[in-house]
Structures are given as C-alpha cells and as structure tokens.
C-alpha positions in Angstrom: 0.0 0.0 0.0 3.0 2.4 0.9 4.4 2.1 -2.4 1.5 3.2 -4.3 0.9 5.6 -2.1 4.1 7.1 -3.3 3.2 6.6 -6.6 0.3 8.9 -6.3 2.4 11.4 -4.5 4.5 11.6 -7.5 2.3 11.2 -9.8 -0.1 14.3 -8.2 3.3 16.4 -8.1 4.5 15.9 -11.6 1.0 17.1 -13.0 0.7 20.3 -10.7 4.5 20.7 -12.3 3.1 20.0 -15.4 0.2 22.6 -15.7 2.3 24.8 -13.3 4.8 25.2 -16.2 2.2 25.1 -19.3 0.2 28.6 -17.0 3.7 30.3 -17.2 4.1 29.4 -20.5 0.9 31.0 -21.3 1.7 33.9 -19.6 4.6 34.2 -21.3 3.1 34.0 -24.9 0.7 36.2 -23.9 3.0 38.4 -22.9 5.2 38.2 -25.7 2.4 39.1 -27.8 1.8 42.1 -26.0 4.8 43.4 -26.3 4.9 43.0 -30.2 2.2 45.1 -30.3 2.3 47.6 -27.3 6.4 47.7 -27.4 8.2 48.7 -23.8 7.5 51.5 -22.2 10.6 51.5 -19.9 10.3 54.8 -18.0 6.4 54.8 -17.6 5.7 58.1 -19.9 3.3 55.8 -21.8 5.6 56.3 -25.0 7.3 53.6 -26.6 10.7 53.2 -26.2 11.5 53.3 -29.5 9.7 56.1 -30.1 10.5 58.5 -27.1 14.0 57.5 -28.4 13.2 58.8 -32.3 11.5 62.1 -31.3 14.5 62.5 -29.0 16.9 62.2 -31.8 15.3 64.2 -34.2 13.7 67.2 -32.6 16.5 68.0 -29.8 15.8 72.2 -29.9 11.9 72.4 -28.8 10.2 71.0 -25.9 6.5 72.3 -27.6 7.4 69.9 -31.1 8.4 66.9 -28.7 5.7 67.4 -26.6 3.1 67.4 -29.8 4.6 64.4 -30.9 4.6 62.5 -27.3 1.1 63.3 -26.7 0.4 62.2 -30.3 2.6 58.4 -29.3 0.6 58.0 -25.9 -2.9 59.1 -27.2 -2.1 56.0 -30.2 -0.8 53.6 -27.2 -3.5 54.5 -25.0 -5.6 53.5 -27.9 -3.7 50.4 -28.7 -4.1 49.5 -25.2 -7.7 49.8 -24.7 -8.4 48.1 -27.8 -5.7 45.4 -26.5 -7.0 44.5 -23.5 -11.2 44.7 -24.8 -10.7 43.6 -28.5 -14.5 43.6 -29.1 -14.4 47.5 -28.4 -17.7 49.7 -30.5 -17.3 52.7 -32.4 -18.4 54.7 -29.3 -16.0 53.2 -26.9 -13.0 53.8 -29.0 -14.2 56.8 -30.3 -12.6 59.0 -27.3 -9.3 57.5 -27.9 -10.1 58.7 -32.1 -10.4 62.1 -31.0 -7.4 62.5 -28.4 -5.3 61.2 -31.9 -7.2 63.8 -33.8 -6.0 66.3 -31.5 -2.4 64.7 -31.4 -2.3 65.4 -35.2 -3.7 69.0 -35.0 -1.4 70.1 -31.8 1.3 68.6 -34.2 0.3 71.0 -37.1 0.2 73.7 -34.7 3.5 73.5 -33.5 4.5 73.5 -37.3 6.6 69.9 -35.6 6.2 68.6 -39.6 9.1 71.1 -41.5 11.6 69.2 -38.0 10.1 65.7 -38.3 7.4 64.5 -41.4 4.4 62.6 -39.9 4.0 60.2 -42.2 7.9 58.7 -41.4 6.7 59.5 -37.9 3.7 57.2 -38.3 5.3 54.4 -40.3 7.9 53.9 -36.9 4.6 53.6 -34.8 3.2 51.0 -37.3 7.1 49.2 -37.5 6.2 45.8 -37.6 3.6 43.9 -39.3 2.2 42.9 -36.5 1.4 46.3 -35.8 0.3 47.1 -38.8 -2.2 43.9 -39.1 -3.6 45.4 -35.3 -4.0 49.1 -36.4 -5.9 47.6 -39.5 -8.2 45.5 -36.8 -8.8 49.2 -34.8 -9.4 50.8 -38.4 -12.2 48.4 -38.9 -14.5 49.5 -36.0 -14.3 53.2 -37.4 -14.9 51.6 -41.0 -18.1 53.7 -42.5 -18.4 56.0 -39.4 -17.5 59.5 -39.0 -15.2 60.9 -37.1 -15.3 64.4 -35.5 -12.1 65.7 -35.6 -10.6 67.9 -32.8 -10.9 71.3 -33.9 -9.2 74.3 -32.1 -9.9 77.4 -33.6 -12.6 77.9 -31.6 -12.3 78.2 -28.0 -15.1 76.1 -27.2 -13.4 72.1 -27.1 -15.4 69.1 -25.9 -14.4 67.5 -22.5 -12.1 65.0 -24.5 -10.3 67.7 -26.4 -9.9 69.8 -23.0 -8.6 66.9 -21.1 -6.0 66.1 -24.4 -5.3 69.1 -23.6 -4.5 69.1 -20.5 -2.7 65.7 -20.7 -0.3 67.9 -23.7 0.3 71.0 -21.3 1.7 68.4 -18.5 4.2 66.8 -21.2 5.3 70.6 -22.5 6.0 70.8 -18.8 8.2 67.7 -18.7 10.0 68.8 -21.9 10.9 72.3 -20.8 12.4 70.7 -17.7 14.8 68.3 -19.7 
C-alpha cells in the first residue's frame, strides 16, 4: 500500500508541475504578444521606447514639437491599449481614444513639428512591424463607414475630451521644458 501511495504522490506532483509550467508558458506568450504590439515602455511616460528615443533624436531644440509628438505616441498607445485588452471595443467606446489622436495630429500641425520631423515617417515607426500594422488595420475596422469628428481648435469652445487632451499635452510641455 506504501508504495502506491508514493506513486500517487508523485504522480499528483508531476501534474501540478506540469500545468504549473504550461500557465507560465501561457503567460509568457501572452506576454510576448503584448509586447509586439504595445512595445516597452521602460520609464512609464506611456511612449514607446523606440519612439520616445526617435523624437529624441530628431527634434532635440523644442520641448513644444516633442511634446506634440509625445502626446500624439501615448494618445495612439493608450488606444492600442484599450483596444488590447477589450478587443471587441464599438465605435463609441474607441471613439474618445479617435479624438485625443485627432488632437495629437492637430497640436502637431500647430507646432509646425512637420518642416523638423514629417508625420508620415513618424507614423510608419509607430506602425514598425507587421504585427502592428495587421492590429491598427483591426482598430481601423471599427471606425470603417463611421465618421469621425475631428478635434478642432480654432474655436475656444473644445469638448471635454479635447480639454482633457489638452490638458494631458500642457503636462508633457511641462516635462519637456524641464529636460
């Protein structure tokens, strides 16, 4: 009886080791995955890596042009993310994220950022991979035959999304004129 016992000891040990170790590697693909498409965002500003370090390099002599260009990278990532983590997302959910980019893109052509650093070579290092660019296709899909308000500021009158971007943009200027 004592030696089967220990056979079933052994036997209940080696499959908790088993699915122990086929959970991590789950979590690991998952999180590999993630990373293909959301990148690393070492320092926490909620800008890729990559391209904190590419607005770095090419716009060193104005904290407004980075800033415009930063707020434009985090309001794509905090898109990406959203859409990441609830891939089944509506037009309406996503739609807030939409206008933040709008206003990315505007405070971008404000700053007048374009003549430093073109936005389209801009945007083709945020869509670097194929993987990204097969998961910005996916988000493109929602807004597919829907349309979208863009940010405008030539009036003084913004929605609360535009005057939160906003306010989200004024706190990076603020982190750029301290560098």
């Amino acid at each position: 009886m004592k030696p089967f016992y220990k056979i079933c000891c052994i036997l209940g040990l080696l499959a908790v080791a088993i699915f122990a170790n086929s959970c991590d590697n789950e979590t690991a693909e998952a999180d590999s995955e993630r990373i293909k498409i959301l990148g690393y965002d070492k320092d926490g500003n909620g800008v890729r890596d990559d391209l904190d370090s590419l607005i770095d390099a090419n716009i060193p002599d104005s904290p407004e042009k980075r800033a415009a260009y930063r707020y434009l990278a985090q309001a794509i990532q905090n898109q990406w993310t959203a859409f990441y983590e609830n891939p089944q997302m509506s037009y309406e959910e996503l739609l807030p994220y939409q206008v933040l980019i709008s206003l990315g893109v505007s405070l971008i052509n404000k700053t007048g950022v374009a003549s430093t650093m073109d936005f389209s070579w801009f945007y083709a290092n945020v869509l670097n991979t194929k993987d990204r660019i097969m998961y910005e296709a996916r988000i493109d899909d929602v807004f597919a035959g829907k349309i979208l308000p863009v940010a405008v500021m030539k009036k003084k009158q913004y929605s609360n999304i535009v005057s939160n971007g906003l306010e989200i943009y004024e706190s990076i200027l603020t982190q750029e004129k301290i560098k």
